[in-house]
C-alpha positions as CSV (number, residue, x, y, z in Angstrom):
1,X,-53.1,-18.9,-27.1
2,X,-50.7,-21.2,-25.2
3,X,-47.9,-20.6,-27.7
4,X,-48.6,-17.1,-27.0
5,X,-49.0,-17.6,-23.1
6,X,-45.4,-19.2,-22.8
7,X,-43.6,-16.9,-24.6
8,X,-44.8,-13.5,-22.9
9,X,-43.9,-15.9,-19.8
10,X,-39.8,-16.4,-21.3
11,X,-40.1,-13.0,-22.4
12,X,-41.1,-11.5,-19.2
13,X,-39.5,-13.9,-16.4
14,X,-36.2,-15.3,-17.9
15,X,-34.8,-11.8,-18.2
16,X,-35.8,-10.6,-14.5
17,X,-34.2,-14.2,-13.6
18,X,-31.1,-13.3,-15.0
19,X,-31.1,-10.1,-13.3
20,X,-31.8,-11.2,-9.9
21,X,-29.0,-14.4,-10.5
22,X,-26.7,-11.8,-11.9
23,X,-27.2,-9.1,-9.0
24,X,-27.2,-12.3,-6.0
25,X,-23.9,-12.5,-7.4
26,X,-21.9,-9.6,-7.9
27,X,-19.1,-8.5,-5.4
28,X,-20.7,-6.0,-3.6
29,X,-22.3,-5.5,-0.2
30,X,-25.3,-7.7,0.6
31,X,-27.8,-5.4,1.5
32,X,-27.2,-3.9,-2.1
33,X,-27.4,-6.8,-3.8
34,X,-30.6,-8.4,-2.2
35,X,-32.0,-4.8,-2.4
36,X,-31.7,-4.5,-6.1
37,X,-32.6,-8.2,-7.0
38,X,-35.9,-7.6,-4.9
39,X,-36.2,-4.6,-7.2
40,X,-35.5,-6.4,-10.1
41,X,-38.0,-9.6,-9.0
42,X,-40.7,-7.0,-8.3
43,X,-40.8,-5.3,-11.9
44,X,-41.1,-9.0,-13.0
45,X,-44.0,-9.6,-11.3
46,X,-45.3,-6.3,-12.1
47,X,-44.5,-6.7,-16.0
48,X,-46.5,-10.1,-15.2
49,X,-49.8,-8.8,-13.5
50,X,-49.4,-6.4,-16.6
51,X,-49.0,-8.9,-19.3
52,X,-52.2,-11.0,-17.8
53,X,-54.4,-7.3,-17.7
54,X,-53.7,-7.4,-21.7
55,X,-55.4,-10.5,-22.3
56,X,-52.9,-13.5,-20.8
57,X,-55.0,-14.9,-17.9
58,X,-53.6,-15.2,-14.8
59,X,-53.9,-18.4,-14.7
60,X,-51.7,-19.5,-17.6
61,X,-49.7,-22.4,-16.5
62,X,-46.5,-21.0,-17.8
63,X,-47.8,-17.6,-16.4
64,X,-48.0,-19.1,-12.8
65,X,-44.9,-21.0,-12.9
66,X,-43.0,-18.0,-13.4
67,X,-44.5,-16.1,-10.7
68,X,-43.9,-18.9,-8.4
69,X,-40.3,-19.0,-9.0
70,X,-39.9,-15.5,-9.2
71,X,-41.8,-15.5,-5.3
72,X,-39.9,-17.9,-4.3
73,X,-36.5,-16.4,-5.1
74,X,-37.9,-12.9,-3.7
75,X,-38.9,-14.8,-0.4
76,X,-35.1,-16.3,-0.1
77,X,-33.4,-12.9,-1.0
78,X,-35.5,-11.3,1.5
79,X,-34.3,-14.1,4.1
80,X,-30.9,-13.6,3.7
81,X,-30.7,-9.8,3.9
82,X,-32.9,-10.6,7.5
83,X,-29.9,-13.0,8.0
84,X,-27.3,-10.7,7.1
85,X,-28.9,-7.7,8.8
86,X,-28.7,-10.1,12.0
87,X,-25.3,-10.6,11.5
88,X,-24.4,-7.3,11.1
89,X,-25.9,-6.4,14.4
90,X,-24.1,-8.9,15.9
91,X,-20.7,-7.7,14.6
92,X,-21.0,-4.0,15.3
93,X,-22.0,-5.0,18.8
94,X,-19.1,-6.8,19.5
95,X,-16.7,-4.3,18.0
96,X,-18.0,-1.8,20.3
97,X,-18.2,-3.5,22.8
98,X,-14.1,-4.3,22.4
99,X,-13.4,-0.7,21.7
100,X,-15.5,0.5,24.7
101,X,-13.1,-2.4,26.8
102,X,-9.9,-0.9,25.6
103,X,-11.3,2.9,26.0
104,X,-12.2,1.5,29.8
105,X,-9.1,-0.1,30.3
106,X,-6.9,3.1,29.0
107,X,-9.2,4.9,31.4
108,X,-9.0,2.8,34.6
109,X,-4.6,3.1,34.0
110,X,-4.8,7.0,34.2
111,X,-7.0,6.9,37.8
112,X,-4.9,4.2,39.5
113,X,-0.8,5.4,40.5
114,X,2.4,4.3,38.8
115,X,2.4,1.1,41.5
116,X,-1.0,-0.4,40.8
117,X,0.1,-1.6,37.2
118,X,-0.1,-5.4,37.8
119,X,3.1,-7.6,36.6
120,X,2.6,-10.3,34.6
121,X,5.0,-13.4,33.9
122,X,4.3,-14.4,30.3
123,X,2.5,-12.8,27.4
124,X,-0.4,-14.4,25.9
125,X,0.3,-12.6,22.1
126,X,4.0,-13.3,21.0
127,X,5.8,-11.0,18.9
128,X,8.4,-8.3,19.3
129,X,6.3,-6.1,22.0
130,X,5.9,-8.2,24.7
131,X,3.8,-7.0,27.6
132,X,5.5,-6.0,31.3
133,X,1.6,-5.5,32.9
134,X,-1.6,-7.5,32.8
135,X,-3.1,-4.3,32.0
136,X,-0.7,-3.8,28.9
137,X,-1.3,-7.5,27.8
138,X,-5.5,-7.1,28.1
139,X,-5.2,-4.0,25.8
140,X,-3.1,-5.8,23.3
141,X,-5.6,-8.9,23.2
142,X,-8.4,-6.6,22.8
143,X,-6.4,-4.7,19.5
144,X,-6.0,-8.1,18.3
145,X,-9.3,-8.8,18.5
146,X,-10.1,-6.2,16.9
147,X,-7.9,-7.0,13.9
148,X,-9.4,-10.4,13.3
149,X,-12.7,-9.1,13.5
150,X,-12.1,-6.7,10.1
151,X,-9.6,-9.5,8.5
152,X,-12.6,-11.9,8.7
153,X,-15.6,-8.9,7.5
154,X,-12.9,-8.5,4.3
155,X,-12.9,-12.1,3.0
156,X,-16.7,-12.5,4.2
157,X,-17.2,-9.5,1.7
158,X,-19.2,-7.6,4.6
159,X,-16.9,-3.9,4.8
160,X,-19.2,-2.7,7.0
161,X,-17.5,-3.8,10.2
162,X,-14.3,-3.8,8.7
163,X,-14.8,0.3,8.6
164,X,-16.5,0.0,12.0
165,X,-12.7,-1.4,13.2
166,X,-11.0,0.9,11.5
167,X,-12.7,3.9,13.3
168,X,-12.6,2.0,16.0
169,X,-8.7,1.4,16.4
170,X,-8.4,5.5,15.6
171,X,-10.6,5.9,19.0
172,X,-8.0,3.6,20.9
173,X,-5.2,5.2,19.1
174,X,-6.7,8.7,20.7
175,X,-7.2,8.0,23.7
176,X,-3.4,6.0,24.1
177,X,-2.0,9.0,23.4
178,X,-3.2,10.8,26.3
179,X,-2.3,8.2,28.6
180,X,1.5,8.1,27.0
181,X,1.8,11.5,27.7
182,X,1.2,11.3,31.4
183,X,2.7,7.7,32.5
184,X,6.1,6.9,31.4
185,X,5.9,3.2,33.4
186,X,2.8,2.6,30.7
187,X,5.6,3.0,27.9
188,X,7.9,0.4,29.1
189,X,7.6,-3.4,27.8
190,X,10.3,-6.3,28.2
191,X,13.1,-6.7,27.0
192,X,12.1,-9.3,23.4
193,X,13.4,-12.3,25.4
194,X,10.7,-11.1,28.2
195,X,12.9,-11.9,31.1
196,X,14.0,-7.9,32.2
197,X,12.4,-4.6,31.6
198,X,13.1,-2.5,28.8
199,X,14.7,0.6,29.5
200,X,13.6,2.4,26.6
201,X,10.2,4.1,26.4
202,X,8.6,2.7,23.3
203,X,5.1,4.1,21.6
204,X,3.9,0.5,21.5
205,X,0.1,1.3,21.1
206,X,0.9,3.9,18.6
207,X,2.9,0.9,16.8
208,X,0.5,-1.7,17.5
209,X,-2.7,0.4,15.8
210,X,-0.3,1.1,12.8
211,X,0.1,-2.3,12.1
212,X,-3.6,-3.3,12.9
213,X,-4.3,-0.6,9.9
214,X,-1.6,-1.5,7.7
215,X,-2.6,-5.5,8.1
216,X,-6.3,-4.2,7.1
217,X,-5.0,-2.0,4.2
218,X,-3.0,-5.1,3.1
219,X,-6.4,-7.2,3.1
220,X,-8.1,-4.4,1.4
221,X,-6.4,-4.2,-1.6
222,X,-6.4,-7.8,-2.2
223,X,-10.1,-7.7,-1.8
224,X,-10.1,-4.6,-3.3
225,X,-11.9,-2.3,-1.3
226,X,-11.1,1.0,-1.8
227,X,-13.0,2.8,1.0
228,X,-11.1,0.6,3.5
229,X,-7.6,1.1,2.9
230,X,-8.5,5.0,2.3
231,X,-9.9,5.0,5.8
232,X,-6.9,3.4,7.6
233,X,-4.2,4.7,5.3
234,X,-5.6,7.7,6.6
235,X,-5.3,6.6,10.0
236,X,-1.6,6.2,9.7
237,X,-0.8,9.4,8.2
238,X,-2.3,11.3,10.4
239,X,-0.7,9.5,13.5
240,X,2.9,10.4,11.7
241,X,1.9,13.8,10.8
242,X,0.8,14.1,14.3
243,X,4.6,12.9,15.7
244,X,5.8,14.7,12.9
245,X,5.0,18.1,14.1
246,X,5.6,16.8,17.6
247,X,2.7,18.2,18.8
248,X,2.6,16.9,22.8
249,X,4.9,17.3,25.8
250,X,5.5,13.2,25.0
251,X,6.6,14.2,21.8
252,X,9.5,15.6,22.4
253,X,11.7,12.8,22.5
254,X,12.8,11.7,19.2
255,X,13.6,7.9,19.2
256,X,10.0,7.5,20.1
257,X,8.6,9.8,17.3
258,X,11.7,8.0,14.9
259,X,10.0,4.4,15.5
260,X,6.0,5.4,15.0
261,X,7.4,7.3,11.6
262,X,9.5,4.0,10.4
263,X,6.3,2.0,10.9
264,X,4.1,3.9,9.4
265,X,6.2,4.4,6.3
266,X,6.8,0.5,6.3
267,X,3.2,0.0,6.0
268,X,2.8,2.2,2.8
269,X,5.3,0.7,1.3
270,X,3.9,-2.5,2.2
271,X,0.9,-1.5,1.1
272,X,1.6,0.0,-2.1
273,X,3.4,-3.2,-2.8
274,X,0.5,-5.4,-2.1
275,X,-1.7,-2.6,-4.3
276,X,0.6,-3.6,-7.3
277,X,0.3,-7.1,-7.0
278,X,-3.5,-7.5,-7.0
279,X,-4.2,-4.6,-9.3
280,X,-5.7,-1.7,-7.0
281,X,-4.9,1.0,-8.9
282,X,-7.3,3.3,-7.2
283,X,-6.2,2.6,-3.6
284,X,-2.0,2.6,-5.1
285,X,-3.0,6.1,-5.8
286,X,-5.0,7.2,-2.6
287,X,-1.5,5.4,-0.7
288,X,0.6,7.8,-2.8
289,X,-1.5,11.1,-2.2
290,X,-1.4,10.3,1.3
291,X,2.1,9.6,1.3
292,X,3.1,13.1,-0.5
293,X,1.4,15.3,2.6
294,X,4.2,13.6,4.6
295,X,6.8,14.7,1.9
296,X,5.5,18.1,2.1
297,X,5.5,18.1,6.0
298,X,9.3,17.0,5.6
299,X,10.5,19.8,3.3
300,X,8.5,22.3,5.6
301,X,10.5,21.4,9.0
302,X,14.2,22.8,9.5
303,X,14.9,20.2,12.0
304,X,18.1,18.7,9.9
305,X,18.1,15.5,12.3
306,X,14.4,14.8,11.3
307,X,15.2,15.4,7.4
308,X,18.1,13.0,7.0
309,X,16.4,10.4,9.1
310,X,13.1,11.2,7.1
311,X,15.1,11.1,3.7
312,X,16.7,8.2,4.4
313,X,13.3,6.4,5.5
314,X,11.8,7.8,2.5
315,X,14.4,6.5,0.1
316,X,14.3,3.5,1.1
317,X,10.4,3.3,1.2
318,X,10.9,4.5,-2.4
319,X,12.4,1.4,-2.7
320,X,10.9,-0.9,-1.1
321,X,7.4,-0.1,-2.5
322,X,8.9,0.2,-6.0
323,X,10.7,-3.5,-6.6
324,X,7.7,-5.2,-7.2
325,X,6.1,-2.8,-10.0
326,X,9.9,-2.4,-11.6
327,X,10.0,-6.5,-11.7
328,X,6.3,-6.6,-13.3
329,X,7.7,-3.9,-15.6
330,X,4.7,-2.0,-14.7
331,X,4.8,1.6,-16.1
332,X,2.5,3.3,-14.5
333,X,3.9,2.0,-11.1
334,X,7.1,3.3,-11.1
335,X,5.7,6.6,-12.9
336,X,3.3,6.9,-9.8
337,X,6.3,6.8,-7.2
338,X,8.7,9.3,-9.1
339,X,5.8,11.6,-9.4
340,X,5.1,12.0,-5.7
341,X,9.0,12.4,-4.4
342,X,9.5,15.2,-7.2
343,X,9.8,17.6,-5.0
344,X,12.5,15.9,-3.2
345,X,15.0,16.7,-5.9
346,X,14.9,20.5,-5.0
347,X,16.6,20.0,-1.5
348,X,20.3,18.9,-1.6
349,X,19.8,15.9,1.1
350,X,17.1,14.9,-0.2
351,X,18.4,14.9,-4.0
352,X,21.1,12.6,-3.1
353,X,18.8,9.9,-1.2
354,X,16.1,10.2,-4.2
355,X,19.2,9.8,-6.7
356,X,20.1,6.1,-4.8
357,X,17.2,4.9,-4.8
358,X,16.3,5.8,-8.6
359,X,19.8,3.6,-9.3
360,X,18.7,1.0,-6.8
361,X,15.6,0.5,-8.7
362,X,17.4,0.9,-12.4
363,X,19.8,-1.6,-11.4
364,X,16.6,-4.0,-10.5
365,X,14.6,-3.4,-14.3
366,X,17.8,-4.7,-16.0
367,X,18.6,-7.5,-13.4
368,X,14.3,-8.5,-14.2
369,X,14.8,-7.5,-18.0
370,X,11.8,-5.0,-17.5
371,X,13.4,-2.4,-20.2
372,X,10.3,-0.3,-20.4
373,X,10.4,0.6,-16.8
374,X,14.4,0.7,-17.2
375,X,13.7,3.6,-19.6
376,X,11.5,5.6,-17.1
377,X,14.1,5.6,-15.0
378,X,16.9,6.5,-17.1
379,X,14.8,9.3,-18.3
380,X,14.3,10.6,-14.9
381,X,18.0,10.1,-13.8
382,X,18.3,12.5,-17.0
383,X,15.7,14.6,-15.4
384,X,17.8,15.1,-12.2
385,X,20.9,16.6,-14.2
386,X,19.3,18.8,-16.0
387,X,17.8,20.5,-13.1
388,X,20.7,21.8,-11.6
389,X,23.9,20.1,-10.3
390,X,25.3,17.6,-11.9
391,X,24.0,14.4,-10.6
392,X,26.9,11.9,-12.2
393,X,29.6,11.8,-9.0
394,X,26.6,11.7,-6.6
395,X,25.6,8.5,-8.4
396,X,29.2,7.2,-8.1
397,X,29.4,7.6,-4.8
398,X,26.6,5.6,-4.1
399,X,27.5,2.9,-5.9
400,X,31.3,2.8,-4.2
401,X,29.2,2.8,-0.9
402,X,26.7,0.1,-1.5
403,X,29.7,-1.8,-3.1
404,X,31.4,-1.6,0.0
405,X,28.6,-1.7,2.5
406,X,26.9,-4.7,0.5
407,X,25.0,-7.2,3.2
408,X,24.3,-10.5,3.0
409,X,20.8,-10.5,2.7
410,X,20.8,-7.9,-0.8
411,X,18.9,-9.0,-2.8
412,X,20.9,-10.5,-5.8
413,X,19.3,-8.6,-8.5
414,X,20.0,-5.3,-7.0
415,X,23.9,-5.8,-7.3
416,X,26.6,-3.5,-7.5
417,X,27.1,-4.8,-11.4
418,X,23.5,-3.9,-12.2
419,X,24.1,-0.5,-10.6
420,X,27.2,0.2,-12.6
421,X,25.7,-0.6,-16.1
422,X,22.8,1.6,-15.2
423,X,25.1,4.6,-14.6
424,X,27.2,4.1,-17.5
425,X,24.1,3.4,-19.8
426,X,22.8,6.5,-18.2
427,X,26.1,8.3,-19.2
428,X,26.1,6.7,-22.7
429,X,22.5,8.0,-23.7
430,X,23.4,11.9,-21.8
431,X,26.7,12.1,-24.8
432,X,24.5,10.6,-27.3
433,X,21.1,13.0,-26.8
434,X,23.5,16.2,-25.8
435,X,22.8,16.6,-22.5
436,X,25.6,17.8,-21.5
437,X,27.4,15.2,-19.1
438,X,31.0,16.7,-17.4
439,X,33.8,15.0,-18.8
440,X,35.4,14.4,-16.0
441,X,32.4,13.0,-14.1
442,X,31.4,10.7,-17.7
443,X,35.3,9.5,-17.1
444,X,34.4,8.5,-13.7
445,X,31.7,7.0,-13.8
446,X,33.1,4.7,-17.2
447,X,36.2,3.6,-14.6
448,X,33.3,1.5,-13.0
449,X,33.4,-0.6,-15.9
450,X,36.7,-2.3,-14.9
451,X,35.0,-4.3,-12.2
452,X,32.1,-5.5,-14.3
453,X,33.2,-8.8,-16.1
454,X,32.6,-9.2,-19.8
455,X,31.5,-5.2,-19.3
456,X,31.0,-5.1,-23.6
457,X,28.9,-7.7,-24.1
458,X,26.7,-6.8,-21.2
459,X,26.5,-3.6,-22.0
460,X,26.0,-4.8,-25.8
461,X,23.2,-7.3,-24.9
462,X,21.0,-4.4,-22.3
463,X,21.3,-1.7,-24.5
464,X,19.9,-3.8,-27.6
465,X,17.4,-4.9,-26.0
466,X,16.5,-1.5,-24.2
467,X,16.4,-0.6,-27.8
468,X,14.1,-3.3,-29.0
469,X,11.4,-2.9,-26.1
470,X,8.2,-3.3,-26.5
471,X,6.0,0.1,-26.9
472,X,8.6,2.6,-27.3
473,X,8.1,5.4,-29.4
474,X,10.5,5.5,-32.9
475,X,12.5,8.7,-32.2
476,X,13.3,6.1,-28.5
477,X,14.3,3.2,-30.1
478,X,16.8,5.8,-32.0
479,X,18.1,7.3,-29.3
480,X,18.8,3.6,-28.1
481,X,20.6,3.1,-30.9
482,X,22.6,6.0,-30.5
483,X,23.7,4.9,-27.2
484,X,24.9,1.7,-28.1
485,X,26.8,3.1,-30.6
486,X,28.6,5.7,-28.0
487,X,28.8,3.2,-25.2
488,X,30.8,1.0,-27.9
489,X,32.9,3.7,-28.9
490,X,34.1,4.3,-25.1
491,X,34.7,1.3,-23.8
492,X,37.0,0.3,-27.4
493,X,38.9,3.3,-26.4
């Protein structure tokens, strides 16, 4: 009867043990998890009371001991979510209370004239934006309170707040833009040394919430929650489709549109960048979704000043957000940013910035040796000629202009060389699969070659190992082949 007694005990409690040690433990919110684990605990001491009505008496030593435990560890889960629950009060409290301040504060600026702004002499929060009124500096304190607030609920795993910040900073971003459409003083900060006034009128609140969000979309995907960086990527592209469309008398002035659409830009490239690095593929794609309703917006206008600055933002987002998954060689990276500017190859501005960039990145996969994602891109640069204007002299021209225009901070693996070899193993694989390259253009673009040093055995070495890269298909590693057979043929000749 013992025997029997301590093994219905193991049998019953060591499973609903492991459940409730299991569930304490997974990465998720803590009201779930003490939630299910007090479900969990429960059916064990049900399965118990059970086990003892079938003949096991109550009583059982083993039988008790379990139950104990198995109270005991109920009693602490329920103590935690009390503590937690606190805690969580205490949180959303304060973040209201902060974006009630700032809503106050925006408020009390629109009542009082342009001449009761109060100067201040230094700024408390150092950085680019530096504040001209005490009224500007309290408003940027309380932002950056704000953003501390849902760095800290990230790492403490409690997304809760963080979302209550979020919505919050959309609230301040709201009611800014009211006041920066009626009070152009409100709009003017120092100069970055602080000593004079800036002349310019600058969107700084606009600028300051988009980094806020970007800085929490950053700490979202490393702790990868999804629900957060949807929430504020959203927040940014609908502030830049907002100055997009210009929709406000404030609006109209371009510069101050240009700088909240940079930013916002810059913080999905950022952020795409940081979703690659820790492996957030669900939020890399939300980013990129979001990021495509801003291409769309951009082939819609017919304001040509807002689509070459737009394109040329764009491209180099493309960029930007690209290096890191063509250094990691990661595929479905680089496949992910290609599909979302597809539509820029329609529109003849466009084409061209979406043609540098997809150089700039092929000439960083075979400066990082990442051939897999070298082939994407060669493939897509094959793409972009067969859909109508030759693409070759286009390409050329970029790389005479980056040649000449080269700055000192480049990064090395994105040199002219690496551009050069791109476009003439692009060239080399167009003879060899038929596609129907211009001669002139092929010649053209194989006169790079005389700048490259030791151009054959270069081109030798990338194109056999293009050709020997992992997880290509068999007809690819022949077309490979063919192309180091035609590249070879050219440059003898």
């Amino acid at each position: 009867m013992e025997a029997t007694g301590w093994a219905a005990a193991l049998v019953v409690g060591v499973p609903m043990l492991s459940a409730a040690v299991l569930v304490a433990t997974l990465r998720t919110n803590p009201l779930y998890r003490a939630l299910l684990a007090a479900g969990a605990l429960t059916i064990g001491l049900s399965a118990i009371r059970v086990s003892a009505d079938l003949g096991l008496p109550a009583q059982h030593l083993a039988t008790g001991v379990v139950a104990t435990v198995l109270a005991l560890v109920e009693t602490l889960l329920l103590v935690v979510l009390v503590v937690w629950l606190l805690r969580l009060r205490q949180s959303s409290e304060l973040i209201q209370s902060l974006v009630e301040m700032a809503t106050n504060l925006i408020e009390h600026v629109q009542r009082i004239g342009s001449g009761g702004l109060q100067p201040m002499q230094s700024s408390t929060v150092r950085d680019d934006l530096v504040c001209a009124t005490e009224e500007q500096d309290e408003l940027k304190q309380l932002i950056a309170g704000l953003q501390q607030i849902g760095l800290r609920s990230l790492h403490d795993d409690q997304p809760v707040p963080a979302e209550m910040v979020v919505r919050g900073v959309g609230v301040i971003q709201k009611a800014a833009r009211v006041l920066d459409a009626r009070r152009d003083d409100w709009l003017r900060l120092r100069d970055p040394d602080g000593q004079q006034m800036n002349g310019v009128a600058t969107p700084w609140v606009e600028v300051l919430c988009i980094r806020t969000l970007a800085t929490l979309i950053l700490a979202s995907a490393e702790e990868h929650y999804f629900t957060i960086g949807r929430l504020a990527g959203g927040a940014i592209g609908d502030a830049a489709l907002l100055h997009l469309r210009a929709q406000g008398a404030v609006l109209e002035a371009t510069p101050f549109r240009q700088e909240v659409l940079e930013k916002a830009l810059a913080a999905y490239a950022n952020a795409y960048d940081e979703c690659i690095q820790f492996g957030e593929v669900n939020l890399s794609d939300e980013l990129l979704a979001q990021f495509a309703l801003l291409i769309n917006e951009l082939l819609a206008t017919d304001n040509l000043e807002w689509q070459e600055f737009l394109t040329a933002q764009i491209a180099e987002l493309l960029v930007d957000a690209g290096r890191l998954a063509v250094a990691r060689d990661e595929v479905a990276g680089v496949r992910g940013l290609l599909s979302t500017v597809r539509q820029l190859r329609a529109a003849p501005r466009t084409r061209v910035a979406v043609i540098g960039a997809v150089v700039d990145l092929g000439a960083v996969a075979l400066a990082s040796r990442a051939y897999r994602v070298a082939t994407v891109l060669l493939e897509w640069f094959e793409r972009l000629n067969g859909e109508g204007g030759f693409v070759g002299p286009i390409a050329v021209e970029f790389v005479r202009t980056q040649t000449l225009n080269r700055s000192a901070d480049r990064p090395l693996e994105a040199t002219d060389t690496y551009m050069r070899v791109f476009l003439i193993l692009a060239v080399a694989r167009g003879v060899s699969l038929r596609h129907g390259w211009d001669r002139a253009a092929v010649s053209s673009i194989f006169e790079l070659a005389s700048g490259i040093p030791e151009i054959a055995e270069r081109l030798r070495v990338t194109c056999a190992r293009l050709a020997g890269a992992t997880d290509l298909p068999d007809d690819e590693t022949i077309a490979w082949q063919a192309t180091l057979r035609t590249w070879l043929g050219r440059v003898r000749s």
